[in-house]
GUKOL-539578 format. One line per field, with one value per residue (C-alpha): x, y, z; residue in three letters. Coordinates in steps of 0.001 Angstrom, whole numbers. Each point is the difference from the previous one (the first is absolute). Layout:
REM residues N
x <- X|...
y <- Y|...
z <- Z|...
r <- ala|...
REM end
This chain:
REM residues 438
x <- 0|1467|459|-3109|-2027|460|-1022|-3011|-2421|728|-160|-3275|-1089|1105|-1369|-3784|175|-51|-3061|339|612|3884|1862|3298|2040|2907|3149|-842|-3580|-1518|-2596|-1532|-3316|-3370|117|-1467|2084|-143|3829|2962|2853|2501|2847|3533|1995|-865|1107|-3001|-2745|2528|-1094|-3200|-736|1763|-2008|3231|-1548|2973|1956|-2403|137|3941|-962|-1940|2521|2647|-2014|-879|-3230|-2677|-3308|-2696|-3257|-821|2170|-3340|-890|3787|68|-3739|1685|3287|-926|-1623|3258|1788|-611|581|-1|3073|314|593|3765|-53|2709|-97|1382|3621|311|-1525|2112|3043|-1273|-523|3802|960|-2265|913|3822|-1230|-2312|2696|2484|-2883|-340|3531|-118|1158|-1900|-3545|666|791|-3361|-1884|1642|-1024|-3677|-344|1780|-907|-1743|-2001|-2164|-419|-1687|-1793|-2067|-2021|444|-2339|1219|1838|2035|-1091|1383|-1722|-3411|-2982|-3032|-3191|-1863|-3257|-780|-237|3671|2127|3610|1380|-2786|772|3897|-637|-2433|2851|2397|-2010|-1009|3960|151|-3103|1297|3152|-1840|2104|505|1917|3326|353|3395|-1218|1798|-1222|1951|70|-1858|44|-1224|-1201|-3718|433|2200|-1280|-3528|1406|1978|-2955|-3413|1492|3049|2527|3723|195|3270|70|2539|367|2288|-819|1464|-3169|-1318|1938|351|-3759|-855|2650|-1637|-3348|1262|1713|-3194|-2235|2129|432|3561|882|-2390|-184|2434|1518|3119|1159|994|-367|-1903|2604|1961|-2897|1555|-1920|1408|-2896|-3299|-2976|-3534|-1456|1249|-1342|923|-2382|912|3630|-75|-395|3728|1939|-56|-1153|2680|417|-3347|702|3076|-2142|-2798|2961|1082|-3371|-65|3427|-1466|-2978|-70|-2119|-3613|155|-1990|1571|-2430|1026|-1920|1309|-897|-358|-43|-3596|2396|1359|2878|437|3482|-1655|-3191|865|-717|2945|-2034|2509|2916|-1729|212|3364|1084|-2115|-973|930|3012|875|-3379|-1432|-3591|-1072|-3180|-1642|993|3639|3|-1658|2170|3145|-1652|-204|3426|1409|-1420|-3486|-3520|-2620|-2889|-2077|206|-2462|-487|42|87|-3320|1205|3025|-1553|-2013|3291|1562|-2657|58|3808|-835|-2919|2155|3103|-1863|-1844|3370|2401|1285|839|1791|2478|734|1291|1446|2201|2115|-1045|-3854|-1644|1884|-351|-4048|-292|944|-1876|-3247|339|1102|-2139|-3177|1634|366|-3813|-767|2284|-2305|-3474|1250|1547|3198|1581|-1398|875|-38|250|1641|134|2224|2149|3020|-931|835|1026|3292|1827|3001|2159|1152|1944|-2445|-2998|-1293|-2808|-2195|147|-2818|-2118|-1588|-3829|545|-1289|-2363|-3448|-2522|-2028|965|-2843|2348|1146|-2878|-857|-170|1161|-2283|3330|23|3349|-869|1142|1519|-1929|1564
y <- 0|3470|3085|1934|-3420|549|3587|-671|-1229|2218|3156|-1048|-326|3448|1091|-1378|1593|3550|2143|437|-1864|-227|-1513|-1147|-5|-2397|-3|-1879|960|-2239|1446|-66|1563|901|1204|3469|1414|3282|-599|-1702|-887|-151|-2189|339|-1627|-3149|1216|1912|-2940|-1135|2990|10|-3495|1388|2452|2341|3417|2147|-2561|476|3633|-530|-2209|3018|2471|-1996|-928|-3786|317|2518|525|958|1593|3370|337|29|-3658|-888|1530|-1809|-3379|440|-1079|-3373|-647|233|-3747|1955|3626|2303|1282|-3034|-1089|-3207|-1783|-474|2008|-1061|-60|3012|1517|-1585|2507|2830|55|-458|2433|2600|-322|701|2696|1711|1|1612|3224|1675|3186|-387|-3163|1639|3065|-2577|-1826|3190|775|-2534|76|3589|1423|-2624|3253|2815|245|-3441|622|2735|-1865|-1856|2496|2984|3166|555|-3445|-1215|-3935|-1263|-436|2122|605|8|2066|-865|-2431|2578|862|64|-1078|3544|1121|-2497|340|3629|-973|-3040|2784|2254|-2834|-360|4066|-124|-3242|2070|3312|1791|3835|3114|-22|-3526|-1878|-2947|-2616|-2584|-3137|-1543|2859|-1630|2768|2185|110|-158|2700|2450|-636|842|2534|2109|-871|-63|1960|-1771|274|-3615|-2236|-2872|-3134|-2528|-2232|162|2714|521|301|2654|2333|-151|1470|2177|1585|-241|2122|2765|127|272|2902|-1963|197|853|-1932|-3229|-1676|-3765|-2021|-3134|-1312|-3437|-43|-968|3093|2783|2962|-200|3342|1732|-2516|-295|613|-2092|-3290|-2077|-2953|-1015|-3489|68|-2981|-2654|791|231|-3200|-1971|-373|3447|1190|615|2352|1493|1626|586|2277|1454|448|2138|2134|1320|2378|-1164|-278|-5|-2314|-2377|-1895|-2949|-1642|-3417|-2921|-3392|-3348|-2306|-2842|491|-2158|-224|2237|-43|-1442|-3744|-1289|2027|3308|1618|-1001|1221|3649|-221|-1060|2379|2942|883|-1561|-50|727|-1694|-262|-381|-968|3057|-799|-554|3591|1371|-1934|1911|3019|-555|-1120|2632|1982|1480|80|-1587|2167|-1356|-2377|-230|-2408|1113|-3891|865|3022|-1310|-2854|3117|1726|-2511|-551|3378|276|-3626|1355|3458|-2277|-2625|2984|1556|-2992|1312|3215|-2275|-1824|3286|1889|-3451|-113|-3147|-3203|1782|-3262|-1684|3076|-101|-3615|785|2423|-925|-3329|2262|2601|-3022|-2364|2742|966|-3943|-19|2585|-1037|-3759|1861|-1629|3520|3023|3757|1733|3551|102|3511|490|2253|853|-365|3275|-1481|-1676|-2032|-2234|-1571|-3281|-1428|573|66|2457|-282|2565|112|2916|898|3649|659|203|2702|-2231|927|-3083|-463|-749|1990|2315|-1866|-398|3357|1253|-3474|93|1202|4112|884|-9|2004|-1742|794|2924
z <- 0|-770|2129|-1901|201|3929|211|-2566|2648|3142|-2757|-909|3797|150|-2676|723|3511|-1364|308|-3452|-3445|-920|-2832|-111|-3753|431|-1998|-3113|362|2215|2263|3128|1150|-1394|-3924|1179|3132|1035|843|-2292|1643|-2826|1031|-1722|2233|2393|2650|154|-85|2768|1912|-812|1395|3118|486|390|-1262|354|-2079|-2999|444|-407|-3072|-1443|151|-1210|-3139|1067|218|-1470|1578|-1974|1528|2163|3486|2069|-1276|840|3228|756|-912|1866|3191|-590|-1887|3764|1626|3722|1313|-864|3464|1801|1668|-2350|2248|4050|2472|-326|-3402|177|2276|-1734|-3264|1487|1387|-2923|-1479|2593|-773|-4041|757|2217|-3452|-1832|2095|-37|-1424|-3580|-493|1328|-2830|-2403|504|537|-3552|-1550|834|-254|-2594|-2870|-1815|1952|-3822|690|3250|-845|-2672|2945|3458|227|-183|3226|-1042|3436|-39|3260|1230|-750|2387|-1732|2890|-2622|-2471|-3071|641|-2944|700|-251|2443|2142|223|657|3115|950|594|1876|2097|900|566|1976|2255|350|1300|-2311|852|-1996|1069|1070|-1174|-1861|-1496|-2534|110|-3335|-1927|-3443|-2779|2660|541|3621|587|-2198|944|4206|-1529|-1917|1731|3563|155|1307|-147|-2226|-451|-2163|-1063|-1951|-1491|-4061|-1644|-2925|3387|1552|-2989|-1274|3437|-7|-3316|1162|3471|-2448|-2344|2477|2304|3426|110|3735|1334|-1755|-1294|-1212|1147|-1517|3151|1976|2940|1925|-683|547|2316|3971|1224|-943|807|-1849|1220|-2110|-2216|-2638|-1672|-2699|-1997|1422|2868|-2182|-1450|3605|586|3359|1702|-471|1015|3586|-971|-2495|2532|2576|-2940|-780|4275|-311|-3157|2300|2490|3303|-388|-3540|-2425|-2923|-2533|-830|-3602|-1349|-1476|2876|-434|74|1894|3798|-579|-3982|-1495|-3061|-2365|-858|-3161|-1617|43|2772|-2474|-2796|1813|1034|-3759|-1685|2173|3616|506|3563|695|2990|1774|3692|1843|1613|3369|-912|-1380|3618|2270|-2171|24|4444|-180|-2045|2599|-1277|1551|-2598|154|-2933|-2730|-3075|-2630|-3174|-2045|-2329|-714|-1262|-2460|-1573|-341|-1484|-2741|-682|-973|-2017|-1883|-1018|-536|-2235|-2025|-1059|-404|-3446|1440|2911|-2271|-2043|3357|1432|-3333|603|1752|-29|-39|2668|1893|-639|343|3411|1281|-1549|2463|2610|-117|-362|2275|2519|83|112|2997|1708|-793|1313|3043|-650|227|1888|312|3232|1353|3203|1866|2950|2050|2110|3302|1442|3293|1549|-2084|535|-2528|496|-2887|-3362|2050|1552|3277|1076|3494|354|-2725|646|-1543|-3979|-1747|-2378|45|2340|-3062|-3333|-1823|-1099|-2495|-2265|-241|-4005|-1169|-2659|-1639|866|1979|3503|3086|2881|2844|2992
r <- unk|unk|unk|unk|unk|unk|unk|unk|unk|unk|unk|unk|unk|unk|unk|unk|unk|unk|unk|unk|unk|unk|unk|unk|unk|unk|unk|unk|unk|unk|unk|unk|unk|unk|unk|unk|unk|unk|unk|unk|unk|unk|unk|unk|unk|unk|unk|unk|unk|unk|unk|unk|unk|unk|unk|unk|unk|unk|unk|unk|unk|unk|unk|unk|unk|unk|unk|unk|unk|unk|unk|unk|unk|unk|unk|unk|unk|unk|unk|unk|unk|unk|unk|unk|unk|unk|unk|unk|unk|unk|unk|unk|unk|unk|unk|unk|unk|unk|unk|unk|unk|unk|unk|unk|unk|unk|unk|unk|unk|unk|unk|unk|unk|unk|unk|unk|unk|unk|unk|unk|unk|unk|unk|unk|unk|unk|unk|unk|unk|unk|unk|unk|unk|unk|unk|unk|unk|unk|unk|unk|unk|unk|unk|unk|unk|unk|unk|unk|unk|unk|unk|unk|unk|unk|unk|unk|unk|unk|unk|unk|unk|unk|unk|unk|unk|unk|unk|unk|unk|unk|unk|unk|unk|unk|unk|unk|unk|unk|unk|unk|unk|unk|unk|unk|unk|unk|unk|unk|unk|unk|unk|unk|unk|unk|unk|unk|unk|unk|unk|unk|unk|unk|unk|unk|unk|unk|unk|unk|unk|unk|unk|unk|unk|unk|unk|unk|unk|unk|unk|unk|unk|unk|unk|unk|unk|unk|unk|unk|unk|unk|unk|unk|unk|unk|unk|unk|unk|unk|unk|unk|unk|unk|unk|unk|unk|unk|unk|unk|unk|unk|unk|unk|unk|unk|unk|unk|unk|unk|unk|unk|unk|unk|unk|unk|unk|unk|unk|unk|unk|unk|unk|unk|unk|unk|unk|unk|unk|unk|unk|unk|unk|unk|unk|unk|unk|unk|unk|unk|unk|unk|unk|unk|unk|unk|unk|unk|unk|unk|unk|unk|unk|unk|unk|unk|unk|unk|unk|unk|unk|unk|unk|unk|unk|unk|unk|unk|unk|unk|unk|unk|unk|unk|unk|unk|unk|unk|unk|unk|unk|unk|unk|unk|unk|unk|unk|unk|unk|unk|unk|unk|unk|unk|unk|unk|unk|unk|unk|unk|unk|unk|unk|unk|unk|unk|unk|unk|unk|unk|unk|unk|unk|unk|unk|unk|unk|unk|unk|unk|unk|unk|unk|unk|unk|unk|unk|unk|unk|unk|unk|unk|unk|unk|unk|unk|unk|unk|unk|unk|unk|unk|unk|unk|unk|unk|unk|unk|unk|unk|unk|unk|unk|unk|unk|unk|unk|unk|unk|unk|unk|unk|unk|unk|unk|unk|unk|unk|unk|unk|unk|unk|unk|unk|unk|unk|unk|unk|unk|unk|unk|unk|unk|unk|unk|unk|unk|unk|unk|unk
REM end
């Protein structure tokens, strides 16, 4: 019996547990499936039906962009089918607790390698500087590249990325004056949107240099330069002689790294002056004790997009926060609103794919092949709550605090200057610029 005679029957097990009809084409044109499919799985290579019958979904998506497989059909129908292609859930630890423990040593050791300085731009780089025309095609106007808030249902997605980062200014209680950094303030919306609707004095880094100088340009066009400005800096390195009332870091955690997490929000802790707030928005894991989706799709990121990219559980992220020593003071979830996000930027991506590969230039479709099963796969990953996004506000406690090694204790917190109730926040989110309240 041959290797393709031994995938034939679990493929077609997969393939009749889908919620909709698929075909497969097989090299020499054998096929599997119903004549009329609202899928075709294309397959150029075997190793692909070997993947299929494996259910090993981030494998395929590998198969895609390397040109071993082509998928024929609409991204919503793929995206409907991927999950009964999975034979378990994505978030589970698939070994036991010693094994397990065993990998994440070893994973620790790799992740530590992955965070120096030169290696974190390099990633960064590599994500984020691919083409900012490229980008543009699919963002709304502001370029924002994180999670919207659709405050109502007849949002568009500019509308609600505009309302997202009042939300943050509002959660913040941003006043003129304040010093306000933005940790990881990607084409700007953020800090210009501070800088003009609640006048703050606004800082922001970043690590990708289309980064840094299309801000730059937009600060000179737009005559803030004084009181707004853009470093292309590592966090690591950011000056705390003069602290910062406020901080936020939207979409930036998931690149420090976990075992860097706790050195992370000691940083953030240094930045601000006592009593002040930080905003912390990133992306969590579904899984309490997963390092990444199984089934190859956490590969298939690292390979192809975020490389060094890493995700935590929710309550991983607070106990760092605590550590790093910050008082949580609210956390939201924001996981439907970023699914709808997500099919936004695939809907505008997917409606202007020839423009794509003209700004893309070389290696477009390996470039596109990519991100249209990222961009899908990622707003699967929320609606099936494999991923999450949270928005974690916190402060300095503006009390005692002793030092001991990298950890930091609060010995006596005084009475922080938050408001009791969190009202406040919702005020004008329809999508107007709000007023923090005095």
């Amino acid at each position: 019996m041959t290797l393709s005679d031994r995938l034939l029957q679990p493929a077609r097990q997969r393939l009749a547990a889908l919620p909709l009809p698929c075909a497969v084409q097989l090299p020499g044109g054998r096929r599997l499936g119903p004549a009329e499919a609202t899928l075709r799985l294309v397959v150029r290579d075997m190793r692909a039906l070997m993947h299929l019958a494996h259910g090993a979904i981030g494998r395929l998506a590998e198969d895609y962009v390397e040109g071993r497989l082509e998928i024929e059909g609409r991204l919503r129908d793929l995206m409907t089918a991927a999950p009964a292609l999975l034979g378990s859930d994505p978030t589970d630890a698939a070994c036991g607790w010693l094994a397990r423990s065993l990998q994440g040593a070893r994973r620790a050791l790799w992740e530590r390698s992955h965070h120096s300085r030169a290696r974190d731009a390099t990633q960064i780089q590599h994500h984020y500087d691919i083409s900012d025309d490229f980008y543009a095609l699919w963002l709304d106007p502001h370029r924002v590249y994180s999670c919207a808030y659709f405050a109502h249902d007849a949002m568009s997605l500019a509308q609600a990325q505009e309302a997202k980062l009042d939300l943050i200014c509002r959660k913040l209680l941003l006043r003129p004056g304040e010093r306000f950094i933005d940790i990881g303030a990607g084409w700007g919306g953020l800090l210009l949107w501070a800088a003009e609707h609640y006048g703050v004095d606004a800082t922001g880094i970043t690590l990708s240099r289309n980064q840094h100088a299309y801000v730059t340009d937009l600060i000179e066009r737009r005559g803030l330069r004084g009181r707004v400005r853009m470093l292309l800096q590592d966090y690591r390195d950011v000056d705390e002689s003069e602290p910062f009332d406020k901080v936020a870091s939207v979409g930036m955690v998931e690149h420090v790294g976990r075992p860097n997490l706790t050195l992370y929000f000691s940083k953030i802790r240094r930045l601000l002056r006592p009593g002040g707030l930080v905003l912390n928005h990133g992306i969590t894991a579904g899984g309490t004790d997963n390092p990444q989706l199984s089934a190859g799709m956490g590969d298939f990121i690292e390979k192809y997009i975020f490389p060094g990219g890493q995700l935590v559980h929710v309550g991983v992220m607070c106990d760092a926060l605590a550590r790093g020593g910050l008082e949580p003071l609210d956390a939201e979830c924001l996981r439907p609103h970023y699914a709808r996000t997500l099919w936004c930027w695939v809907d505008a991506l997917e409606g202007r794919l020839d423009e794509a590969r003209r700004v893309l230039g070389a290696h477009a479709d390996r470039v596109l092949r990519a991100y249209r099963l990222y961009l899908a796969g990622s707003a699967m990953g929320f609606e099936q709550g494999w991923i999450s996004l949270f928005q974690i506000l916190g402060s300095r406690p503006n009390g005692v605090v002793e030092s001991r090694g990298d950890r930091p204790e609060v010995l006596r917190a005084a009475q922080c200057p938050y408001p009791f109730r969190r009202d406040y926040m919702y005020r004008g989110a329809a999508g107007a610029p709000g007023r923090a309240p005095r």
